[in-house]
N, C-alpha and C positions, 0 to 999 in steps of 0.2 A: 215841210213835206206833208203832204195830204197825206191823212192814217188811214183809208180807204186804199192807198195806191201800196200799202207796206206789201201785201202779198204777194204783188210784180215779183219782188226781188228772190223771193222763194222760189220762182221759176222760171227763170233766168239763169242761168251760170255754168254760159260756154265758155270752153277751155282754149280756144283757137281765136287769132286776132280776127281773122277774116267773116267771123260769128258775130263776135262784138261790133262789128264796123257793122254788117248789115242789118241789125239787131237798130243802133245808134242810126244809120240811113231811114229805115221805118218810124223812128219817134223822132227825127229830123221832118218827116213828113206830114204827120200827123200834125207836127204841131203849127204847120203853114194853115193848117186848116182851119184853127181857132180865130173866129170873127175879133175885128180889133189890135190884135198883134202880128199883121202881118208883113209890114215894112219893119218889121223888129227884128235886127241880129236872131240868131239862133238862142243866143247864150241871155240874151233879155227877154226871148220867149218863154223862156225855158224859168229865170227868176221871177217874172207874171205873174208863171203857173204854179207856183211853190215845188218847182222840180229840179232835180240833178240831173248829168249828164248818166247813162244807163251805167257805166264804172263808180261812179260815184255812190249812188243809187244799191247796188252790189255790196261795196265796199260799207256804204250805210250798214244792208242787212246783217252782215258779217259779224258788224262792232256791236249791232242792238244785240245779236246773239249771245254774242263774250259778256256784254256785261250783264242776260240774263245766269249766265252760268260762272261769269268768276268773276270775282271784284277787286282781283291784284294782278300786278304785274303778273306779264307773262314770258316765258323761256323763252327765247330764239333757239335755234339749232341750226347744224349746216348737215345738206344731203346732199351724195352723191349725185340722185337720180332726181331727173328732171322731173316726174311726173310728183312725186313728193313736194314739189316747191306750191301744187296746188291744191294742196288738200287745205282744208278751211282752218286747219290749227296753225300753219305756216304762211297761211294769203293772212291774217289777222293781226298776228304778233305784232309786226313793226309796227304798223299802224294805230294798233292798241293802246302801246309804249309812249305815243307820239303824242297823246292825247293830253289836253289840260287835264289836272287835278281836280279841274271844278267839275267838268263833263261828268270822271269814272268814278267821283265820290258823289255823282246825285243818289238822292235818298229812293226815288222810284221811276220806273220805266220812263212813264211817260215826261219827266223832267229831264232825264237821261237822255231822252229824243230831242226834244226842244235844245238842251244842248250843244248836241250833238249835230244840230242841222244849221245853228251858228257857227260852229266852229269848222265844220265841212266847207260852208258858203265862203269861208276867209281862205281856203282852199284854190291853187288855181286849176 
């Protein structure tokens, strides 16, 4: 992941599929445009460019955030109410949890990332 692109993810994070899809349509686009990769699948454009799908990408910012702020396992919960299933302490958990040992015991961020951007890519 380019560390110039981290602050995309900060302002991004619509709550409605039909946001994400069009969101995803725009960097589908964009990325036709890059000289050299353009008879290239989407998803090898997209590896080229040292990038993830925009959920991906999201889900990135999410985990760098947890492991700025906690460094152990974290609760699940179960809620009623839908709108709760989105708040970022409950989109993070599972995924959290999910994570190798080696990833959430790195010593410092930027190793943490590095990580984290192998073990995302092993991701489908």
């Amino acid at each position: 992941m380019r560390p110039h692109l981290d602050y995309c993810v900060q302002l991004w994070s619509p709550q409605h599929r039909k946001d994400m899809d069009l969101l995803e349509r725009v960097q589908r686009r964009a990325m036709k445009m890059i000289r050299g990769l353009e008879f290239l699948s989407y998803e090898d454009r997209l590896r080229e460019s040292g990038l993830f799908i925009l959920e991906k990408r999201r889900l990135r910012g999410d985990l760098i955030a947890a492991f700025q702020f906690n460094g152990f396992k974290l609760k699940e919960g179960r809620f009623r109410l839908d709108t709760r299933k989105k708040f970022f302490t409950v989109r993070v958990v599972r995924h959290w949890n999910r994570l190798p040992r080696e990833v959430v015991d790195a010593p410092f961020l930027e190793v943490f990332k590095a990580r984290l951007d192998r073990a995302l890519s092993n991701l489908v």
